[in-house]
C-alpha positions in Angstrom: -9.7 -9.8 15.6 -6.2 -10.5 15.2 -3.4 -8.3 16.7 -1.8 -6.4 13.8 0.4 -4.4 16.4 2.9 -6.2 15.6 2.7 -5.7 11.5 6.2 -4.7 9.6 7.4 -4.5 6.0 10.9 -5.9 5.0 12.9 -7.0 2.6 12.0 -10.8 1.5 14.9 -13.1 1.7 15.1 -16.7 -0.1 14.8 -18.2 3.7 11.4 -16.9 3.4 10.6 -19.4 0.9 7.9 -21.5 2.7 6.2 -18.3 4.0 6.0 -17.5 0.5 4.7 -20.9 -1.0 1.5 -20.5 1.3 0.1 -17.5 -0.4 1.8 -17.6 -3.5 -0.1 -21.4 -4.1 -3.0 -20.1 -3.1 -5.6 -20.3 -5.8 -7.9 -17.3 -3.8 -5.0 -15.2 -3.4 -3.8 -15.6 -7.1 -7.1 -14.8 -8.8 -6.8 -11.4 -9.3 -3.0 -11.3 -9.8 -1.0 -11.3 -13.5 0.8 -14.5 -12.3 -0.4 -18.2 -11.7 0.0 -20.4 -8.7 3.4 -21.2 -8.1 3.1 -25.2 -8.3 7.2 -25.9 -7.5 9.8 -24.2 -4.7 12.5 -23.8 -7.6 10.3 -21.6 -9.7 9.5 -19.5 -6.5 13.1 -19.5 -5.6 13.9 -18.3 -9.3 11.4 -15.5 -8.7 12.6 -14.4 -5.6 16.3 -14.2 -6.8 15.7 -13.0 -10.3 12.9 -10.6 -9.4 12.4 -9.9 -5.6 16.0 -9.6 -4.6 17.2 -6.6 -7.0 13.5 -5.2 -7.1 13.6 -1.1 -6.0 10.9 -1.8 -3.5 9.6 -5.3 -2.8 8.9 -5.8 0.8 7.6 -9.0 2.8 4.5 -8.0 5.1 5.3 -9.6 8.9 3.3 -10.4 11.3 5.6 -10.8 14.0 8.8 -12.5 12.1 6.9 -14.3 9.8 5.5 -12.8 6.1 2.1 -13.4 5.4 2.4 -11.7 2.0 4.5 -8.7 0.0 4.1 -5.0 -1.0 5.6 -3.4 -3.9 6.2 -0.5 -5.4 7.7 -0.4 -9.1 9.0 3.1 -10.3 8.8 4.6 -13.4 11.2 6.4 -15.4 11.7 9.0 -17.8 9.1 11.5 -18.2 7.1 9.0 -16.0 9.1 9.1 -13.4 6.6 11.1 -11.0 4.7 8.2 -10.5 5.2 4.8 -9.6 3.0 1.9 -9.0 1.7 0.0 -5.9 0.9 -3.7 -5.7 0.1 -5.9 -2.7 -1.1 -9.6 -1.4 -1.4 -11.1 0.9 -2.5 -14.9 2.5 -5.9 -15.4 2.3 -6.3 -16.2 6.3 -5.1 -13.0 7.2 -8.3 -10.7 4.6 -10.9 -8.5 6.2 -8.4 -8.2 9.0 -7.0 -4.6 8.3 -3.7 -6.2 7.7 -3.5 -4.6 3.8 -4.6 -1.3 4.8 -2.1 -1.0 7.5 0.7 -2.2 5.3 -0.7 0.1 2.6 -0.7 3.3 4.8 3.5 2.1 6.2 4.2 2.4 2.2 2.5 5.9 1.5 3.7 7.3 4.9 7.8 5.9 4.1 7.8 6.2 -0.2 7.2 9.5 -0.6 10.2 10.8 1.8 12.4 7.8 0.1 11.4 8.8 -3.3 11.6 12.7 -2.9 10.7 12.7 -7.0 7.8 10.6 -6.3 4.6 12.9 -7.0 1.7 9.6 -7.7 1.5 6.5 -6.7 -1.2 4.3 -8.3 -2.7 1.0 -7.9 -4.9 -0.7 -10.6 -7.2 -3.2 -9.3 -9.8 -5.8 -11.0 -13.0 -4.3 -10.8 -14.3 -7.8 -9.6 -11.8 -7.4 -6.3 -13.9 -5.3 -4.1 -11.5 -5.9 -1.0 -8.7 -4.8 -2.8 -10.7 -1.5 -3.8 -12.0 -1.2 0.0 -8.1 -1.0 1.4 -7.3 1.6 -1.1 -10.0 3.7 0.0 -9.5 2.9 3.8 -5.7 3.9 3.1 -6.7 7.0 1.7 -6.2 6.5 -2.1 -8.9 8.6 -4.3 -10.7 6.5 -7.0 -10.2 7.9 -10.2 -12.2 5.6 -12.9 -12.6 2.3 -14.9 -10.5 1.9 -17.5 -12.4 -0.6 -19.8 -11.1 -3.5 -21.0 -7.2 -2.2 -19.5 -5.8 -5.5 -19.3 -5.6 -9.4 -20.6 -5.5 -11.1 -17.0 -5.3 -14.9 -17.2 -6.7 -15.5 -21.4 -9.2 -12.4 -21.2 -9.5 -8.9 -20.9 -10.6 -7.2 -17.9 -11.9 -3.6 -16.9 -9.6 -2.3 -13.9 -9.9 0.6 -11.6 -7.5 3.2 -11.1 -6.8 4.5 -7.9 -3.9 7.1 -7.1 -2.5 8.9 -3.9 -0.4 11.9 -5.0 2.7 13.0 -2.2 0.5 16.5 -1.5 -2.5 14.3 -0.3 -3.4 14.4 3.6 -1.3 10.9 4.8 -3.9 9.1 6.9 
């Protein structure tokens, strides 16, 4: 079992570029997400400054100094703006290792003292990503349903599940 003592969450830089390329070219790690392999370093580099960089909450996952993958929390706004929503990944070297959950549990324990206005977080995850579902769980997120055919990921439609942890939830 690896040491995940040592786990933090911080802001991704553009010097983190090769950290980044590992997962983020990563066929397994990519599967479930909206976006494709990145196949060049300019595109990534693109991402990270026109995306990452300004985003409210987008931090790299460390072990140690170095990220292994990036959390994320996008807010909403208007009459929305009780709930924001969580995303995650991370390298597929590090899964099955707690590493996810732990990062998971770091957001939900700093976002809703950040975000005072913050009332639901939510997390939509394939229903084919079982280890995706298994972190929310172990991080303390109540599974609230499928929603059928929610989403066109990668050319076809695909049922998700909706998870949520509301900011008067027991923190684990």
């Amino acid at each position: 079992m690896e040491d995940i003592s040592d786990l933090s969450l911080r802001p991704l830089e553009l010097s983190d570029i090769d950290d980044f390329m590992v997962w983020a070219t990563d066929d397994k790690v990519v599967h479930f997400c909206t976006w494709e392999p990145y196949k060049s370093k300019e595109d990534a580099i693109n991402y990270i400054t026109i995306t990452v960089l300004p985003h409210p909450w987008f931090r790299a996952i460390c072990l140690g100094k170095r990220p292994i993958g990036a959390i994320s929390v996008a807010p909403n706004s208007g009459s929305d703006k009780c709930r924001a929503e969580l995303g995650y990944v991370l390298g597929s070297k590090y899964w099955g290792k707690g590493i996810a959950t732990k990062a998971v549990k770091m957001v939900t324990n700093a976002i809703f003292s950040e975000w005072p206005h913050l009332e639901r977080l939510e997390a939509l995850v394939d229903v084919q990503n079982v280890g995706s579902q298994k972190v929310l769980e172990k991080a303390g997120f109540t599974r609230e349903g499928v929603l059928r055919k929610y989403v066109v990921l990668k050319g076809r439609s695909r049922d998700m599940v909706m998870f949520s942890l509301l900011s008067t939830d027991p923190q684990t």
